[in-house]
C-alpha positions in Angstrom: -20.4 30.0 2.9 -16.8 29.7 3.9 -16.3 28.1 7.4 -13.2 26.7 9.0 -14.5 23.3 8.0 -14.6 24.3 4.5 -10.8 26.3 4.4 -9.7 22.8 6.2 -10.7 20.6 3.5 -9.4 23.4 0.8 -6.3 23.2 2.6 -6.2 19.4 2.5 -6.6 19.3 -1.3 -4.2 22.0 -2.3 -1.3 19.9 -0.3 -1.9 17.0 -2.3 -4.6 15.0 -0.3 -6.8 13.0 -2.8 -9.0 10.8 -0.3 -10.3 11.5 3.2 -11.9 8.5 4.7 -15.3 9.8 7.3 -17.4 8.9 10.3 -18.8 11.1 11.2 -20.8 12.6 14.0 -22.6 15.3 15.6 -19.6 17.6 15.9 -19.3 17.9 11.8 -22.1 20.2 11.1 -20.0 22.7 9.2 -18.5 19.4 7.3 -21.6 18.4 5.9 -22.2 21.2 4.6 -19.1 21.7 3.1 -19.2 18.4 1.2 -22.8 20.0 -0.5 -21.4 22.8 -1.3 -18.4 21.2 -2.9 -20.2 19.0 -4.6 -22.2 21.7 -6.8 -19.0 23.7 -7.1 -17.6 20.5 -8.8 -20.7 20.3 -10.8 -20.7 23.8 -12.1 -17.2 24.4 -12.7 -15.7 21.2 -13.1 -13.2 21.3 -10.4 -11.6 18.3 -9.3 -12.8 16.8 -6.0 -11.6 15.1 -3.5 -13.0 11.9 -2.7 -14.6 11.1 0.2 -14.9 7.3 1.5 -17.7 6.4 4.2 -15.9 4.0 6.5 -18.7 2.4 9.1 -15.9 1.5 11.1 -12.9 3.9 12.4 -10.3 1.8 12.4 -10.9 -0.1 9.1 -11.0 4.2 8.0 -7.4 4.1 9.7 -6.5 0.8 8.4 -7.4 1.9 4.6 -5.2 5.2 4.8 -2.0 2.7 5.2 -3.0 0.7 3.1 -3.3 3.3 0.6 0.3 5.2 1.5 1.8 1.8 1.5 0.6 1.3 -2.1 1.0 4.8 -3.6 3.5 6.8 -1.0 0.8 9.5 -0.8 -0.6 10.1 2.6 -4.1 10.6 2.8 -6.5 11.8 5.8 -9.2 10.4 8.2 -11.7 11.9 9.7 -13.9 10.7 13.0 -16.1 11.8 15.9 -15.0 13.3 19.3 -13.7 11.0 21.5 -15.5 7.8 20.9 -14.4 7.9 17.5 -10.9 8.8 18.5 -10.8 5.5 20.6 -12.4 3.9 17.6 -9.8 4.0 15.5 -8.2 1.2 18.0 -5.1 -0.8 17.7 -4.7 1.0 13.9 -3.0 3.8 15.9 -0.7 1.6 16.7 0.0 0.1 13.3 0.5 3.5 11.6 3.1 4.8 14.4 5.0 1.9 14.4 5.0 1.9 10.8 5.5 5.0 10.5 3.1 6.4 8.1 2.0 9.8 7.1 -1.9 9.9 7.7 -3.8 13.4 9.5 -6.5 12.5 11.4 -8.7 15.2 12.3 -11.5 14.8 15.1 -14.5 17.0 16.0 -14.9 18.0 20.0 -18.1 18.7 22.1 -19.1 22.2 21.7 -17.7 24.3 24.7 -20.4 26.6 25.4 -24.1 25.5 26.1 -26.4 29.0 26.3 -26.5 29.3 22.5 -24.0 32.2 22.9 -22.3 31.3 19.6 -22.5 28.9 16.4 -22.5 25.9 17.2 -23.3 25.3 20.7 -24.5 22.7 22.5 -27.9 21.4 21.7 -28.0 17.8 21.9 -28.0 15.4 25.1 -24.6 13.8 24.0 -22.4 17.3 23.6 -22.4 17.1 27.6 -21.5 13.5 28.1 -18.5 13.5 25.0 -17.1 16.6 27.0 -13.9 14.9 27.2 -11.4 16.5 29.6 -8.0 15.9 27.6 -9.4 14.2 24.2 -6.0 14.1 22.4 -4.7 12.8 25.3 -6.3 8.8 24.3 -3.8 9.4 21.3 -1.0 11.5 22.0 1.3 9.2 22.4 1.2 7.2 19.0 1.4 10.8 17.1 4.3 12.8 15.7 2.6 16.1 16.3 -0.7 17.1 17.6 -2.5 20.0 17.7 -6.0 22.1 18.2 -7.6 24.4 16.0 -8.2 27.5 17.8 -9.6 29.5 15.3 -10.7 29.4 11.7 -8.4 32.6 10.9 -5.3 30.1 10.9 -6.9 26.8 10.3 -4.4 26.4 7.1 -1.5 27.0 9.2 -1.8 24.6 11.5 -2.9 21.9 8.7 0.1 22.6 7.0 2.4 22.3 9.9 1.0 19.0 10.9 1.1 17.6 7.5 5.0 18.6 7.8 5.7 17.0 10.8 3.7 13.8 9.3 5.9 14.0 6.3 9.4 14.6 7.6 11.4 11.6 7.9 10.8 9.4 10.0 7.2 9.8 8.9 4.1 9.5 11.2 0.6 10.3 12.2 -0.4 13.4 13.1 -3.8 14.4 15.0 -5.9 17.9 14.9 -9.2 18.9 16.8 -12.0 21.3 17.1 -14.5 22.4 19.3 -17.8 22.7 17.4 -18.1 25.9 17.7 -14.2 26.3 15.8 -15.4 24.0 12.9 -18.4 26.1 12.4 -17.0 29.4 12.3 -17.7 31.8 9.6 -14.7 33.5 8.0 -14.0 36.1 5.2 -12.1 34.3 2.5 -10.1 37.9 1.8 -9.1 37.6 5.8 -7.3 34.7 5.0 -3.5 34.6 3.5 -2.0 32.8 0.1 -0.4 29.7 1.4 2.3 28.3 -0.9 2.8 24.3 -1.1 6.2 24.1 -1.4 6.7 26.8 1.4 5.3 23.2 3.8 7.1 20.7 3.1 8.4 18.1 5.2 12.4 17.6 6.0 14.3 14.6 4.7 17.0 12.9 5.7 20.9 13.2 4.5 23.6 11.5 3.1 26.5 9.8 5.5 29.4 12.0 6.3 32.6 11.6 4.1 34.0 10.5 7.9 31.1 8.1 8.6 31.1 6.7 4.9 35.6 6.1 5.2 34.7 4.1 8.9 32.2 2.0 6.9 34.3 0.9 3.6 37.6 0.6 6.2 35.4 -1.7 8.5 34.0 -3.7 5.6 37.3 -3.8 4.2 38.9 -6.0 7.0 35.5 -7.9 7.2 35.5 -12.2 6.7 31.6 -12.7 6.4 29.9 -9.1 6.3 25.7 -9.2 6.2 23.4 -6.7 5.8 20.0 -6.9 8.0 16.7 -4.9 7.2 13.0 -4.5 7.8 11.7 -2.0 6.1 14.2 -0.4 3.9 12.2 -1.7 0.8 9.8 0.9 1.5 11.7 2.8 -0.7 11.1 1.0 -3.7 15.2 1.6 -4.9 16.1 -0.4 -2.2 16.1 -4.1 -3.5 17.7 -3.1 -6.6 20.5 -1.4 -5.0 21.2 -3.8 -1.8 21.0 -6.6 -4.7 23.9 -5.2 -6.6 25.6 -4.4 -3.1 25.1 -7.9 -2.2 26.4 -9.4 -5.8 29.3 -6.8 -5.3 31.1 -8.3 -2.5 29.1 -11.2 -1.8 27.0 -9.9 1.2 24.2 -11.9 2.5 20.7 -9.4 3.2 18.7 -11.0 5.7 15.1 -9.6 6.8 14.5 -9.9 10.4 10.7 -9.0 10.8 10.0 -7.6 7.4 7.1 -5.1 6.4 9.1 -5.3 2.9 9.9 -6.4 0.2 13.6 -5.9 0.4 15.7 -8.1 -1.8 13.9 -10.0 -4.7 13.6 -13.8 -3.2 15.2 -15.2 -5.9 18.3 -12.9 -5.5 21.4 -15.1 -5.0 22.5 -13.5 -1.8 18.7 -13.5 0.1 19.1 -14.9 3.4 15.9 -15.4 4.4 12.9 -14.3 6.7 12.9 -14.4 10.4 10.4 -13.3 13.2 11.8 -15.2 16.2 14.7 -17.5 17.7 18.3 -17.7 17.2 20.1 -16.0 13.8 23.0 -18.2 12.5 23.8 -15.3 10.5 24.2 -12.7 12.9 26.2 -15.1 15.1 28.5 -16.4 11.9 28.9 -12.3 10.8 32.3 -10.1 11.6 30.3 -7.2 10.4 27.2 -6.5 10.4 25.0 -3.3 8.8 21.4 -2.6 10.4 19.8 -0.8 8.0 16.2 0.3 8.7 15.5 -2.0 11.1 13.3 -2.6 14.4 14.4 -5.5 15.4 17.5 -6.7 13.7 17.8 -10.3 16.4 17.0 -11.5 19.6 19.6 -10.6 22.3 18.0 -13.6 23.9 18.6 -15.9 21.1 21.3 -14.8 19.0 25.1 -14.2 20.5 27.2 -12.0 18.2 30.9 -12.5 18.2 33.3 -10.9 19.8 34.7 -9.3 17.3 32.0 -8.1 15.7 31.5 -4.5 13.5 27.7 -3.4 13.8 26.7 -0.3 12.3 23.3 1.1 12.2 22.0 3.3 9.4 18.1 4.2 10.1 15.6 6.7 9.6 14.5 6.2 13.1 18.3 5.3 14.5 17.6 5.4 18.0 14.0 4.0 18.3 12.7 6.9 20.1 8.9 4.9 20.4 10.6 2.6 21.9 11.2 2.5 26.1 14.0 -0.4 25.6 16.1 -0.9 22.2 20.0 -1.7 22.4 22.2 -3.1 20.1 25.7 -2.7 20.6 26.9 -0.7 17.1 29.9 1.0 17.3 28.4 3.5 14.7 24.7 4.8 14.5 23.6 7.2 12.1 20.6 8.8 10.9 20.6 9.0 7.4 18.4 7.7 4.3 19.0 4.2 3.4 18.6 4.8 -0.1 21.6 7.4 -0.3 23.8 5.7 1.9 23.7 2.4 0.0 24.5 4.6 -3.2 26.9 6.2 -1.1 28.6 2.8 -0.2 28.3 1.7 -3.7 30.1 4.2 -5.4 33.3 4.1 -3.0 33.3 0.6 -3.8 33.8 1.1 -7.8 36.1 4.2 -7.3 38.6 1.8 -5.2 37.5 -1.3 -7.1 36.6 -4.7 -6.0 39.3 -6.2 -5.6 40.4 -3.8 -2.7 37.6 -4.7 -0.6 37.7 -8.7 -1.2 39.9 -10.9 -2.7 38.2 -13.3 -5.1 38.7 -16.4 -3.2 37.3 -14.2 0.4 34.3 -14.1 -2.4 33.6 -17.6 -3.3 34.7 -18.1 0.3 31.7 -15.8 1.6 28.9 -17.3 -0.4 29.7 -20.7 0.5 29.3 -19.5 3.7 26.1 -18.2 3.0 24.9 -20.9 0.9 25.8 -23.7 3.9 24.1 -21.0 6.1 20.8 -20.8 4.0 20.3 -25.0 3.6 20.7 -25.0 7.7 17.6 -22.5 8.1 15.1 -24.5 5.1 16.2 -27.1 7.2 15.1 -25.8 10.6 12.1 -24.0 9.1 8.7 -26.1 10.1 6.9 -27.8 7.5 2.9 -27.0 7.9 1.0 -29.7 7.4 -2.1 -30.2 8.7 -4.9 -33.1 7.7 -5.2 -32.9 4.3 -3.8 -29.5 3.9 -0.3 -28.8 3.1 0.5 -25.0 3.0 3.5 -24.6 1.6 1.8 -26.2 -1.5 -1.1 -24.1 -1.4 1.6 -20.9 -1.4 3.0 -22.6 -4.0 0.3 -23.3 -5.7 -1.0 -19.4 -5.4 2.2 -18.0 -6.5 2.0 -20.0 -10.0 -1.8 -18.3 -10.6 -1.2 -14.8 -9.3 -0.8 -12.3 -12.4 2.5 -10.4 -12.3 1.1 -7.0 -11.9 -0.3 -8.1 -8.1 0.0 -7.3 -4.1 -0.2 -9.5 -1.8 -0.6 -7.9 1.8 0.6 -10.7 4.9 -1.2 -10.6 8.0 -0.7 -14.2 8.9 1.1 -13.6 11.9 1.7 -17.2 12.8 2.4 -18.0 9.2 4.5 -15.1 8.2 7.6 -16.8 7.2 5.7 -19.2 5.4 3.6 -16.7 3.7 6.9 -14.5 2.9 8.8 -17.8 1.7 5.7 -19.6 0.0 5.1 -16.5 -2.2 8.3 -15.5 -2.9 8.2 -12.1 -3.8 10.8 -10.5 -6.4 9.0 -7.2 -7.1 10.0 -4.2 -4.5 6.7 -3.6 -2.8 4.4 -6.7 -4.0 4.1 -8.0 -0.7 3.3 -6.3 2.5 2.7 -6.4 6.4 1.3 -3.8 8.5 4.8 -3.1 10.0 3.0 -3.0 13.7 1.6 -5.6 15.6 -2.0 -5.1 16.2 -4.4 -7.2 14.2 -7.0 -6.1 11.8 -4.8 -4.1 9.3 -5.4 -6.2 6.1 -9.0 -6.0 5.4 -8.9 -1.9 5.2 -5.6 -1.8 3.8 -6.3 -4.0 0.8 -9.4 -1.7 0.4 -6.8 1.4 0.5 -4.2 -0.2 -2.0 -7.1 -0.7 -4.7 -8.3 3.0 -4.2 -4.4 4.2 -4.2 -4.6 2.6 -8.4 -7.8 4.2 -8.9 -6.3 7.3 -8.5 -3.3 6.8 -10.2 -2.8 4.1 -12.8 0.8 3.6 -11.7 0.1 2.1 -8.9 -2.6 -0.1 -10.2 -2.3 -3.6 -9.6 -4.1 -6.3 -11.5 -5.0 -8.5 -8.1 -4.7 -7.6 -4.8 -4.6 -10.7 -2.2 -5.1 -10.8 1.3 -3.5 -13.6 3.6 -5.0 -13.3 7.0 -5.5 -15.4 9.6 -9.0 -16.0 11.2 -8.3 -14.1 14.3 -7.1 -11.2 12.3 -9.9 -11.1 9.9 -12.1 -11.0 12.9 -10.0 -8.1 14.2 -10.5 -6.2 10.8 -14.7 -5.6 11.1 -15.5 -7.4 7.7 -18.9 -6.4 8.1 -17.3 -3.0 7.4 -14.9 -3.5 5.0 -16.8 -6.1 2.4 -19.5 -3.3 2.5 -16.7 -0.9 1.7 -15.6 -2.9 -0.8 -18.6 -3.2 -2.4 -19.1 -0.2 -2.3 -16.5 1.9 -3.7 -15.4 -0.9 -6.2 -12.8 -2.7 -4.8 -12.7 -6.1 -4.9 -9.9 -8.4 -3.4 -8.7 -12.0 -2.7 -8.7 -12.5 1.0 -7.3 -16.5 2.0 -8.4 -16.8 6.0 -5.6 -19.7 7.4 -8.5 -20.4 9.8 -6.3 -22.9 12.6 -9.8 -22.3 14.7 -8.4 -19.0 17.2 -5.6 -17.2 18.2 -2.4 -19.5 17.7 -0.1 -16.9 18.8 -1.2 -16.4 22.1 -0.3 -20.3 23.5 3.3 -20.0 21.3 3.9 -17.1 23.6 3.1 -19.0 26.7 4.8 -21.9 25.3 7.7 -19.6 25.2 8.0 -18.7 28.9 6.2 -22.0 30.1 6.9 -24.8 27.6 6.5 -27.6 30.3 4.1 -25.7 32.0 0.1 -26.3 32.8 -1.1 -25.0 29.8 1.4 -26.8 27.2 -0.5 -30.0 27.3 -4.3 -27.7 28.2 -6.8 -27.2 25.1 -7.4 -24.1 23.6 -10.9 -24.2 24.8 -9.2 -24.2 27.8 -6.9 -21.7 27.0 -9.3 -19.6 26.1 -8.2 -19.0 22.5 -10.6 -20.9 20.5 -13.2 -20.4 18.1 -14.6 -23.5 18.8 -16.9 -25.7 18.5 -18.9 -23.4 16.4 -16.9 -21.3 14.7 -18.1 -18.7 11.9 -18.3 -19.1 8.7 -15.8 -16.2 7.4 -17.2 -16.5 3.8 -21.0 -16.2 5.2 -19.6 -12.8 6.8 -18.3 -11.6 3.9 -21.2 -12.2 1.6 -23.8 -10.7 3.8 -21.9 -7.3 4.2 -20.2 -7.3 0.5 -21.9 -10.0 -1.5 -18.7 -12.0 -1.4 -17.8 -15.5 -3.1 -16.7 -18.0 -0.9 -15.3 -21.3 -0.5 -13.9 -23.8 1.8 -10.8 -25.7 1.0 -10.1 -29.1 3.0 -7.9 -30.4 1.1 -5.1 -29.8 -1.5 -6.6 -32.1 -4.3 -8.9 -28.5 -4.9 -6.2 -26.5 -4.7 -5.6 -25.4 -8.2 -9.6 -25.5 -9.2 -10.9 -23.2 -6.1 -7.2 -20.6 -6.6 -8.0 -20.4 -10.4 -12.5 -19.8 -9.6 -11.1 -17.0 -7.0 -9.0 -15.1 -9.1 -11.7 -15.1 -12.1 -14.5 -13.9 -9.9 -12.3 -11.0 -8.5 -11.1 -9.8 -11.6 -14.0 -11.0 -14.0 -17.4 -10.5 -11.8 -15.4 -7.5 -9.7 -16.4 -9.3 -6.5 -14.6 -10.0 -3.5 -13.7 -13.2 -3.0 -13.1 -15.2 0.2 -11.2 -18.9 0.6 -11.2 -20.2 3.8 -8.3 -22.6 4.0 -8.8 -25.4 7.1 -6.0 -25.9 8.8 -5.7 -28.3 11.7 -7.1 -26.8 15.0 -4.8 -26.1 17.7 
């Protein structure tokens, strides 16, 4: 039997998807029955399938999908229920637009006719009260392209154009949906055309101009202390390599302002640092300045450039178009990919030769600089201490035991420049955030980078750790995603920095009211706390996934409980959960 359901998941394999994450509902009939009949075609002839993951949860489905693209670069596709599972997929929408990563999401809708007239309609209580008036409307906004499927005669067609908008640079979700009645309909497979691959793919971005690429090298040319500011340009794993060579070239600091990656090794000479918030000594000591895939490269707030200041901007998403408010004042913005245009910058650099952009004293002159620049931040950064728990030494401490073939995915939010500068990463893509702001993202995605080495070996990784704090391992549904993990075989560290609540809530009050009421209130008071009873993460985890878990009170245990963790993920192929006490709030 071919339907449009089955031609849509045909159509989803031949372009390269390998995993589809489900939950699904009453308006996936035609789906179900598609999985049966795949499975005894695979059975007979040996075909390769594509793998199907049961996610109780929609937005740990959502959150796996990044995870896997972040992992592997391969996008792969989620599929949920009308519009309650549409809003279930939650604050991950958000994550994957502002991170911009390639997933389709495809959504049943509530049959449109009721009298039986066709396949299909209506027959259960709920198809009238899920008759949503503008379904794609609760997600519009967050998605490169959306788009219904009318009919089953052209359901390829408008897979395929969705997948190219999801893949052309700057990358993003896309969202399809069907009425029942569309995802049931029955089709001739001779009525349907021969779709080529390569005729759908997605556009990419160019090089710089030759006239954009001579205003760069001129600028840098005249420049006294030039730095180079990035969040996610490491997402193209070149990146580190080439900015580190760029940066040993001429001696030019590459600070990450909000990073999602890794994007010079940590122990590179010329690494800045890691900011989130507050004033930038660099950007105010710079003369020029290159954005390069950024969101937000400082705080106009906090950080005054000088006067005579170069900015340019190189991005993939150059004028923030997500964004209602973004402003920086670069005298040149382009569109281009990062990659290329560093390559680009390069090789104009060895054709003139050193010694025509910088003299070699303006080059020891530049990394003194940077080196008096760097001591002043260490010495500004906050040291977390808190009873008998010192972090920094439990970072440290972690970093010595975790194998070199590992990812470690940050969603400390608090604690993300101490996660970033306690773990130190040197490898382009070993360490990871969700690149968006809403909480939750870790749990699914570290499920999602396991399943990305499954599939391909080259993107195995021999541990994959979680940091998290406790509010956003609430936000990530463990009871979901330890069963998942379970499950489908994919076990993972996960370190809760349980501080008893949400931290970041009163540091944003503290921000606009730092005398105010609440700076001397409790956060019982506050509302923010998990107190007096909080849960017991670990508890959570071994009742949905059978996890190991400890608690760690102090750093005496620090090297026994790291060194049990890591063996029972990689030796037992359990999950395994510390829950780190830090001082409450």
């Amino acid at each position: 039997m071919t339907t449009t359901s089955s031609v849509l998941l045909d159509t989803l394999e031949k372009i390269g998807i390998t995993h589809i994450f489900v939950n699904l509902g009453s308006d996936h009939p035609a789906l179900l029955e598609a999985f049966i009949a795949r499975e005894g075609k695979r059975r007979y002839d040996g075909e390769e399938e594509l793998k199907f993951i049961t996610a109780p949860n929609e937005s740990v489905a959502l959150n796996c999908a990044q995870g896997f693209y972040q992992a592997s670069g391969k996008p792969a596709a989620v599929i949920v229920h009308v519009d309650c599972g549409t809003q279930a997929l939650a604050g991950a929408v958000h994550n994957v637009a502002a991170a911009r990563i390639p997933v389709f999401i495809y959504a049943g809708a509530s049959p449109f006719s009721q009298e039986g007239e066709m396949k299909g309609s209506r027959n259960e209580f709920i198809h009238w009260l899920q008759d949503a008036v503008d379904q794609p409307a609760i997600i519009r906004q967050y998605m490169k392209h959306v788009a219904e499927i009318r009919t089953g005669k052209n359901v390829q067609q408008v897979v395929l154009r969705s997948l190219q908008f999801a893949k052309s640079q700057p990358e993003g979700p896309v969202y399809c949906w069907s009425a029942r009645e569309i995802s049931e309909e029955d089709l001739n497979p001779s009525d349907l055309p021969e779709l080529r691959r390569e005729h759908w793919s997605g556009s990419q971005l160019g090089a710089l101009s030759e006239t954009n690429l001579h205003y760069i090298c001129q600028t840098l040319r005249r420049a006294q202390f030039p730095i180079i500011v990035t969040s996610y340009a490491g997402r193209n794993r070149a990146i580190p390599d080439l900015l580190g060579k760029l940066a040993n070239q001429l001696s030019i600091a590459v600070f990450s302002s909000c990073p999602s990656h890794v994007n010079i090794a940590f122990n590179h000479p010329m690494h800045a640092g890691v900011s989130y918030t507050g004033k930038n000594c660099y950007v105010e000591a710079a003369d020029w300045i290159l954005v390069l895939d950024c969101d937000v490269p400082w705080m106009t707030r906090f950080t005054k450039l000088r006067r005579d200041a170069t900015v340019i901007h190189i991005d993939m998403d150059v004028l923030k178009e997500r964004m209602n408010m973004f402003y920086i004042p670069a005298e040149l913005r382009v569109q281009a990919d990062s990659a290329t245009a560093v390559q680009q910058i390069q090789r104009e650099i060895t054709r003139c030769g050193i010694a025509s952009f910088a003299s070699s004293e303006l080059l020891v002159e530049r990394l003194a600089r940077h080196l008096q620049l760097r001591a002043e931040m260490r010495l500004r950064a906050p040291s977390i201490r808190s009873k008998g728990i010192d972090l920094a030494i439990f970072l440290q401490t972690l970093r010595r035991h975790l194998p070199e073939n590992n990812l470690v995915l940050n969603e400390s939010i608090s604690n993300y420049p101490a996660v970033w500068d306690g773990i130190a990463p040197t490898r382009p893509g070993s360490l990871l955030t969700s690149g968006g702001s809403s909480l939750g993202w870790g749990l699914g995605a570290a499920i999602g980078a396991i399943l990305a080495g499954q599939a391909d070996k080259r993107h195995a990784k021999d541990l994959v750790t979680l940091i998290v704090g406790d509010g956003s391992f609430i936000f990530g549904v463990p009871s979901a995603a330890f069963w998942m993990a379970r499950r489908y075989g994919t076990p993972f560290l996960t370190i809760v920095l349980n501080n008893g609540g949400y931290k970041s809530p009163r540091l944003s009050m503290l921000g606009v009211y730092p005398d105010g009421l609440g700076s001397s209130s409790t956060a019982e008071s506050l509302n923010i706390s998990f107190g007096p009873q909080p849960p017991d993460y670990g508890l959570l985890a071994e009742a949905a996934g059978g996890a190991w878990h400890t608690k760690v009170t102090e750093s005496s245990c620090f090297e026994t409980v790291i060194r049990d963790a890591i063996s029972v993920v990689q030796r037992d192929r359990r999950c395994a959960v510390i829950d780190v006490q830090l001082e409450k709030f």
